[in-house]
C-alpha positions in Angstrom: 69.4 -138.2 -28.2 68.5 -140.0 -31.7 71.1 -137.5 -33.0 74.1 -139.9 -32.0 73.3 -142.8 -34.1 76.4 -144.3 -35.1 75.4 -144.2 -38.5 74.1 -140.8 -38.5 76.0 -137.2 -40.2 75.3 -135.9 -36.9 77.3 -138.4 -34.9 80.3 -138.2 -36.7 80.4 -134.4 -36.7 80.4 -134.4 -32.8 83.0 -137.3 -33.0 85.1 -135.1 -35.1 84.6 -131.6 -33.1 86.1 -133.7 -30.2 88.6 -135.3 -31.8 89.5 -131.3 -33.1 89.4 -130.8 -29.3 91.6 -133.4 -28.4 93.8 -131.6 -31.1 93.6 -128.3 -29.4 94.8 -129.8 -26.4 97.6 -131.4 -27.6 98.9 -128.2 -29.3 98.1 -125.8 -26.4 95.7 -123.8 -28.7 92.9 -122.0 -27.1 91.8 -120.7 -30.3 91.2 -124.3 -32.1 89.2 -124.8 -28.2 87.2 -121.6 -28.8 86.3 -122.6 -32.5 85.5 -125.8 -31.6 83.4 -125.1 -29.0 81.4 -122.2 -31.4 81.3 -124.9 -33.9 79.8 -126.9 -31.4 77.1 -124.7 -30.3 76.6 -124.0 -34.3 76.1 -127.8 -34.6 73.6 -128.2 -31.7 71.3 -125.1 -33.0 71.5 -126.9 -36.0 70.3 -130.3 -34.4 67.3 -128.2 -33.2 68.6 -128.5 -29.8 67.6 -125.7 -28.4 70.7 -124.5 -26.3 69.6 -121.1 -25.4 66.3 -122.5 -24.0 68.5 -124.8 -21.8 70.8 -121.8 -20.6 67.7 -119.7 -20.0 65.6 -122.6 -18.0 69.0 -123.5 -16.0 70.9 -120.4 -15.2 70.8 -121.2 -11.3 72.6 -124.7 -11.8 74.9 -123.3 -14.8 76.3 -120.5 -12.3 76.5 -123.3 -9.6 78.3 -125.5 -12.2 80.6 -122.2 -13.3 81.6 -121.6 -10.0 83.0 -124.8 -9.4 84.9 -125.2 -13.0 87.4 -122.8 -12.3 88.4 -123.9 -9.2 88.5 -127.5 -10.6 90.6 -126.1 -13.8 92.8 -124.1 -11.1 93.8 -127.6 -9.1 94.1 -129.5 -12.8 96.6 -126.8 -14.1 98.8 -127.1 -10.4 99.1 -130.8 -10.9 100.2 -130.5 -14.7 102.1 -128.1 -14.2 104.2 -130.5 -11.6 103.9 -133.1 -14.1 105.2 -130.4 -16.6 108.0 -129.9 -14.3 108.9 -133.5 -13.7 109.1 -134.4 -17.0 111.6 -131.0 -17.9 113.6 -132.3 -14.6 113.4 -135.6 -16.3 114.9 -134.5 -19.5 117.3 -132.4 -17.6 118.9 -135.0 -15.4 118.9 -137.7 -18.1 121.7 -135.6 -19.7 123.4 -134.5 -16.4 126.2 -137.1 -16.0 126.9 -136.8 -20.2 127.1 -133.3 -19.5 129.9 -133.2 -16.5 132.0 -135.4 -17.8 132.1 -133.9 -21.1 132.5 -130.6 -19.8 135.5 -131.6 -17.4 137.4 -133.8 -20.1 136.9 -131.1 -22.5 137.7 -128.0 -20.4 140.2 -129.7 -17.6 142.4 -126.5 -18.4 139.7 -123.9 -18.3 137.2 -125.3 -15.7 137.6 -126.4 -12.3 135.3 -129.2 -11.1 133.6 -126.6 -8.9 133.3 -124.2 -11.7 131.3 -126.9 -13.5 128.7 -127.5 -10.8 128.3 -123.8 -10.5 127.9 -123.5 -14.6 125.5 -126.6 -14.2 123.9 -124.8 -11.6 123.1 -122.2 -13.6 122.3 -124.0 -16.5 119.5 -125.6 -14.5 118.0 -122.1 -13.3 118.0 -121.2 -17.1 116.5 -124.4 -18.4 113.7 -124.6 -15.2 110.5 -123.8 -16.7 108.7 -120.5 -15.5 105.1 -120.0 -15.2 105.2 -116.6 -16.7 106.3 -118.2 -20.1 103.8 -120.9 -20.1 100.3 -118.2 -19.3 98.8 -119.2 -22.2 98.9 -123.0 -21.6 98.0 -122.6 -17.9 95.0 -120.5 -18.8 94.2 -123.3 -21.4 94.7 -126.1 -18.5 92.3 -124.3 -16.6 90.0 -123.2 -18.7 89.4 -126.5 -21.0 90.2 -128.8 -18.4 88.0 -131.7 -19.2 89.4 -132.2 -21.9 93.1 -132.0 -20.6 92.3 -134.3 -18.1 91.4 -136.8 -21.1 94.5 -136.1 -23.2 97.1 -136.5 -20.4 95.4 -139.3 -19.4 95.3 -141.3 -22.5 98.8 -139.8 -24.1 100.6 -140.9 -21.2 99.2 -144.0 -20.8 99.8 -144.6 -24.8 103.2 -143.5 -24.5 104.1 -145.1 -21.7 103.4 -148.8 -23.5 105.0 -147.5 -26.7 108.0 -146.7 -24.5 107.5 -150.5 -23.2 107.8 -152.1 -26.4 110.6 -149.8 -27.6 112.2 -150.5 -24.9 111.6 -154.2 -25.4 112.2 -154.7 -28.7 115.2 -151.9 -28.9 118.2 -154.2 -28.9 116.5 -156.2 -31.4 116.4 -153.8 -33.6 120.0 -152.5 -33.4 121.3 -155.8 -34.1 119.1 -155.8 -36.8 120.7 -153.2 -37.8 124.3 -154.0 -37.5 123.5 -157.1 -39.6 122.3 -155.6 -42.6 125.0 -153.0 -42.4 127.6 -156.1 -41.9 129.0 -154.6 -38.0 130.1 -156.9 -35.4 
């Protein structure tokens, strides 16, 4: 593989096609996936790796290998779809309590505290996601899983430290703030 020399053209294409599919990942787009990928196998022909050679010598372990991605891609796209779902639960529950007591103190006359819960209720069957309106991104999760797997793996760990030192440095900041702009 004298092809991936740091210093070679050739290693920084295939650096960037993965960096365009890291990309594709992260904005749930199967068509910059598909292009990368038939950039990729544009790339490798010209490498002179010969890629149809490799499909032709190897179909036995390629069918072997396709029969197990799916099923792999179909677990992968389960469990981020619950992690999908815990962080819309997440988001929804953060703004829960803001939400009740706004919506009692504003509409004491109009609302009964049951009527709330029921109207929250509701709320929270509108606002629960539904796999029909996420196909695309399923089919993406489980088609291009590798690469999912990397991206969730590496944005959530980057977030949560960003997250960390936000949180860490947060009230810091906001006094910060309220000294330049003279509030006590």
């Amino acid at each position: 593989m004298i092809f991936l020399i740091l210093t070679s053209f050739w290693f920084w294409v295939v650096a960037a096609m993965f960096v365009l599919l890291i990309f594709a990942e992260a904005n749930d787009s199967s068509l910059g996936t598909f292009l990368t990928v038939a950039v990729g196998f544009v790339v490798l022909h010209f490498l002179s790796i010969p890629i149809l050679d490799w499909i032709k010598a190897n179909v036995k372990t390629l069918l072997v290998y396709s029969l197990a991605y799916f099923p792999v891609g179909t677990i992968w796209a389960i469990f981020k779809w619950y992690l999908k779902l815990l962080d819309v639960k997440g988001s929804i529950l953060s703004r829960e309590n803001f939400f009740k007591k706004y919506a009692l103190e504003i509409n004491k006359k109009v609302f009964e505290e049951s009527d709330v819960d029921k109207f929250y209720s509701n709320y929270l069957e509108d606002s629960r996601p539904k796999p029909n309106k996420y196909k695309e991104r399923i089919v993406l999760w489980i088609c291009n899983w590798p690469i999912s797997i990397i991206f969730t793996l590496f944005n959530d760990f980057f977030s949560k430290i960003g997250n960390y030192i936000y949180n860490s440095i947060g009230k810091y900041l906001d006094n910060m703030s309220k000294k330049v702009f003279e509030i006590k």
